[in-house]
C-alpha positions in Angstrom: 18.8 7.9 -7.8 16.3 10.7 -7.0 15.0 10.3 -3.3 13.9 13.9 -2.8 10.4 13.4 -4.2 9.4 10.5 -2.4 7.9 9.9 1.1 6.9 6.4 2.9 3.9 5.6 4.3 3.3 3.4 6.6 -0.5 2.0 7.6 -1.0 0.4 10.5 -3.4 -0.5 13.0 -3.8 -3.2 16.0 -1.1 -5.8 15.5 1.8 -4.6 17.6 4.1 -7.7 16.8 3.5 -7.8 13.1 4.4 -4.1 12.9 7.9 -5.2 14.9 8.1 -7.4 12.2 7.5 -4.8 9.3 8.9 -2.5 10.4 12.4 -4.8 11.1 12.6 -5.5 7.6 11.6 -2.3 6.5 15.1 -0.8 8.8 16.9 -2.7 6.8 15.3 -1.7 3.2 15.9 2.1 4.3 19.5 0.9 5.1 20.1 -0.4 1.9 18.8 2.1 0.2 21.0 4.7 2.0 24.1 3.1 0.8 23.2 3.2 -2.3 21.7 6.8 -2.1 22.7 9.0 1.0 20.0 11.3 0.1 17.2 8.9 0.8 18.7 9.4 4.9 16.3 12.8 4.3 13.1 10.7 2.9 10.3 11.5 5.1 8.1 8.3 7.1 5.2 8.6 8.1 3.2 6.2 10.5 -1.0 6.2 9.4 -2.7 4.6 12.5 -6.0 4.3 12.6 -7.8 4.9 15.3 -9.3 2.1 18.0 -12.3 0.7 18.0 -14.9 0.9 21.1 -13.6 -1.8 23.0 -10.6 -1.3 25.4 -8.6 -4.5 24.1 -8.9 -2.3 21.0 -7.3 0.8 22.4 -4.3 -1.3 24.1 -3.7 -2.4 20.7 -3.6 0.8 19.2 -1.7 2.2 22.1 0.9 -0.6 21.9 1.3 -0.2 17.7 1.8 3.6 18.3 4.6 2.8 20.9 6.4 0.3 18.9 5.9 2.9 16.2 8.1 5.7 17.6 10.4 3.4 19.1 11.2 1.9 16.0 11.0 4.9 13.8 11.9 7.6 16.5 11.9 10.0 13.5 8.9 9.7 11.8 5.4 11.6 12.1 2.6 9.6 13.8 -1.0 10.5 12.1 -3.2 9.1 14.5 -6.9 8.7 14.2 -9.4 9.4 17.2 -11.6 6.2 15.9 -11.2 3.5 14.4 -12.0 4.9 10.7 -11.4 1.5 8.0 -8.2 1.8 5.8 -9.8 3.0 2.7 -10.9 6.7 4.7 -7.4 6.9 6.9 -5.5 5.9 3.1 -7.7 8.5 1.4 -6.8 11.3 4.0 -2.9 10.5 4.5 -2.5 10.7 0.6 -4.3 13.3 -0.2 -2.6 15.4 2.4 0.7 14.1 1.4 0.3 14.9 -2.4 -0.7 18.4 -1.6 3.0 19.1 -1.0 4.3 19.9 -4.0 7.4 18.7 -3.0 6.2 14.8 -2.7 5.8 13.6 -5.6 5.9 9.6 -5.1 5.1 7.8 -2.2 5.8 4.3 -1.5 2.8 2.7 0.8 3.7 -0.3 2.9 0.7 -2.4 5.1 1.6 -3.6 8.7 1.7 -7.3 8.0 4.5 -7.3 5.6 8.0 -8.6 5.2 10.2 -6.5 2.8 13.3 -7.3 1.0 16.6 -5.6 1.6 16.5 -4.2 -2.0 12.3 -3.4 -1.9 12.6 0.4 -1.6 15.7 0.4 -4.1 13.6 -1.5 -6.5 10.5 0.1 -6.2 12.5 3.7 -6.9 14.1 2.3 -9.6 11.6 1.0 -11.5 9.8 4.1 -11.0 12.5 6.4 -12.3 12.3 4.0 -15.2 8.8 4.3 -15.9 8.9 7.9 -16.2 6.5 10.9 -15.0 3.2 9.8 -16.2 0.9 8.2 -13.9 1.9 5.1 -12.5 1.3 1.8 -9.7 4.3 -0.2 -9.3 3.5 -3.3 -6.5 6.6 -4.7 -5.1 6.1 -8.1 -6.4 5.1 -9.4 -9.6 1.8 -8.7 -11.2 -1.1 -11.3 -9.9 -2.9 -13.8 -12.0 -5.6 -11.7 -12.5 -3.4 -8.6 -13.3 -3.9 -7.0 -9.9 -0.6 -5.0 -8.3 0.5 -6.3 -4.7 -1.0 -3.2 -2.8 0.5 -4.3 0.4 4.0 -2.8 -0.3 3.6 -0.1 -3.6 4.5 2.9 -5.0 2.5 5.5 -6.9 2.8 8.7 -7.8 1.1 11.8 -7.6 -0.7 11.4 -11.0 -1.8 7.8 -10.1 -3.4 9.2 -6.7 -5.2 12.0 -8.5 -6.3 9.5 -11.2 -8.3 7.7 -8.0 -8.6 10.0 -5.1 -12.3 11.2 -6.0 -13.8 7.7 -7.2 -12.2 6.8 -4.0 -14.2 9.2 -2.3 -17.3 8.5 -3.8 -16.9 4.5 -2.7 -16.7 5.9 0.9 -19.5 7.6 0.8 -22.0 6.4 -1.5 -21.3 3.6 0.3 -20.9 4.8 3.9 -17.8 3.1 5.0 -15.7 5.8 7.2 -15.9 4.6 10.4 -16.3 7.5 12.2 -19.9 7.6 11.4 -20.3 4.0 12.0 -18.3 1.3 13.8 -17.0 -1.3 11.8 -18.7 0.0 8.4 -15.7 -1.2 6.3 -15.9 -4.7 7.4 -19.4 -5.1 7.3 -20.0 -3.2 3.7 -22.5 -4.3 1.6 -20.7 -6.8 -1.0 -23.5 -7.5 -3.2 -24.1 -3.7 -3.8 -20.5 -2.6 -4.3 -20.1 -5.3 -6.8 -23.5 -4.4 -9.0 -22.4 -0.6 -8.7 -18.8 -1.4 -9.5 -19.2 -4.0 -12.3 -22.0 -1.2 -14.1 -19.0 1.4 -13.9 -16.5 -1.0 -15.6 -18.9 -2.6 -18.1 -19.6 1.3 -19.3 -15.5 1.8 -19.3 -15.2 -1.8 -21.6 -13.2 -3.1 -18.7 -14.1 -6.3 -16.9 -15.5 -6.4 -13.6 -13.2 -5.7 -10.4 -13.1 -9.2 -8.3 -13.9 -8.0 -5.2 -15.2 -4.6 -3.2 -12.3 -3.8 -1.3 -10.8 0.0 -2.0 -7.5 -1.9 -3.6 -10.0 -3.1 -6.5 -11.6 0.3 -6.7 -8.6 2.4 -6.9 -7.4 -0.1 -9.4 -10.9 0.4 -11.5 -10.3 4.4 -11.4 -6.6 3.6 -12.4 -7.4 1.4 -15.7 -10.3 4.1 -16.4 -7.9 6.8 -16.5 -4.9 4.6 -18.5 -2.5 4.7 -15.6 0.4 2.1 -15.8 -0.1 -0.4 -13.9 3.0 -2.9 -13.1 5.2 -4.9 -10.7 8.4 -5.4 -10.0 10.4 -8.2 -11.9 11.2 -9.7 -8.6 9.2 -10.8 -5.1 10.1 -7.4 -2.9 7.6 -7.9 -0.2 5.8 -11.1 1.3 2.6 -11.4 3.4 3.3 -12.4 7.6 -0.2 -13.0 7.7 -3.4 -14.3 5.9 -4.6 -11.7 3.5 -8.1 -9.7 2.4 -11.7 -10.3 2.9 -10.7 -14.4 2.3 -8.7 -14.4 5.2 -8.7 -18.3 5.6 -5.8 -20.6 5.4 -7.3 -22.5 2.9 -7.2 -19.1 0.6 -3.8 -18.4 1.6 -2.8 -22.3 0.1 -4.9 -21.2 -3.0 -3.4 -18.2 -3.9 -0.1 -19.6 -3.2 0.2 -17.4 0.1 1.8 -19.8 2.1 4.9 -20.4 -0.4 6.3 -16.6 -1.3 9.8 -16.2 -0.5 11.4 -13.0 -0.5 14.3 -12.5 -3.4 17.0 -11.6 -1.5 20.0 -11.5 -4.1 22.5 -8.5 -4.2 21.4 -5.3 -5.8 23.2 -5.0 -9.0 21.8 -8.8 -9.7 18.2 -6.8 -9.2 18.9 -3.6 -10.9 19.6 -5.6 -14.1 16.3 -7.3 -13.6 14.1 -4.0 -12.8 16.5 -2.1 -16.0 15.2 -5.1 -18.5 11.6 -5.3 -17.3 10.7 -1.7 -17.1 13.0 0.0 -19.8 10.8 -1.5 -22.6 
């Protein structure tokens, strides 16, 4: 298995105890992943942290996530933000930093509320090995209802994140969402207007509209524009410790079937066979 194009990225940002979690599980993936591969021991990690907010329970927070982060992952690099920026500038940044490397090549990019399975990272490389060297989004569960990838645990590669970076950008901006000019300006964007702007984009591409304003349905509206492969692992690789998105509610989470993911935590060559069938098609 080739490990000496890939990095992992970690975001994180004021919830010390679910990054303990997360980052528990995600030992134990790199572990795995080892013993199957010894090169992967030389994959790079790197921690994203955004920056706190103006309040000082805020910078504890962020203090306290950056500590548990070099604890935990003694050897990997700690991008810190000054302020608190909103994940779609701090994701924007870290990747497009990371892909100017031309030795990284895929990057798998895990959120901070997370629970992995043993076998996610094997998975995840697997299938992408499988998929081959166009661009391509591989979640590490299966597809949603809707189509969408799990974005909370992926991997893409460099061609995926050029296929997005500059729509990206453009959201960010046209939209002014980087925190650093404004506190809190992802949180408190302007639904109603992303949605008219984003929906006119699709309805010109003959694609339907995106479901939502968040940079995960906007990177995924560049991606379909641009024909990159969108997929998800065969198997549940990743589960959500917490309550998820803009419809952060417990009555969304028992919706969407939240509350009942389980992790599939069979052997690897009972996986492998799964990941071989669904993506060598």
């Amino acid at each position: 298995m080739r490990t000496q194009d890939v990095a992992i990225v970690l975001f994180a940002y004021n919830r010390p105890d679910k990054l303990r979690q997360t980052l528990s599980s995600l030992r134990v993936a790199i572990g795995e992943l080892i013993s199957i591969a010894p090169s992967a021991a030389d994959i790079p990690v790197i921690v994203a942290l955004d920056g706190p907010r103006s309040r000082e329970v805020d910078r504890r927070a962020v203090h306290e996530v950056e500590l548990v982060a070099r604890a935990n992952l003694p050897t990997a690099e700690i991008h810190r933000e000054s302020v608190n920026r909103g994940l779609p500038s701090v994701l924007l940044k870290t990747l497009d930093s990371l892909f100017e490397s031309r030795s990284i090549r895929r990057a798998i990019c895990i959120e901070d509320d997370v629970q992995l399975s043993q076998t996610a990272l094997l998975a995840l490389l697997h299938a992408s090995e499988l998929a081959g060297e166009e661009g391509h989004v591989i979640g590490a569960a299966p597809l949603h209802a809707d189509g969408s990838v799990e974005h909370q645990a992926l991997l893409l590669n460099a061609a995926a994140h050029s296929a997005c970076s500059s729509f990206l950008a453009g959201y960010i901006e046209r939209f002014s969402l980087d925190g650093a000019q404004r506190e809190g300006a992802y949180g408190t964007r302007d639904h109603a207007a992303i949605s008219a702007w984003s929906e006119q984009i699709a309805r010109q591409a003959g694609l339907p509209a995106p479901g939502g304003t968040s940079q995960d349905r906007m990177r995924e509206l560049a991606w379909k524009i641009a024909k990159v492969r969108l997929d998800g692992l065969p198997v549940r690789a990743v589960r959500h410790r917490g309550l998820w998105g803009q419809h952060n509610t417990p009555w969304y989470a028992l919706r969407t079937g939240q509350l009942w993911q389980r992790l599939d935590q069979r052997p690897w060559p009972e996986i492998e066979r799964e990941v071989r069938a669904s993506f060598a098609r």
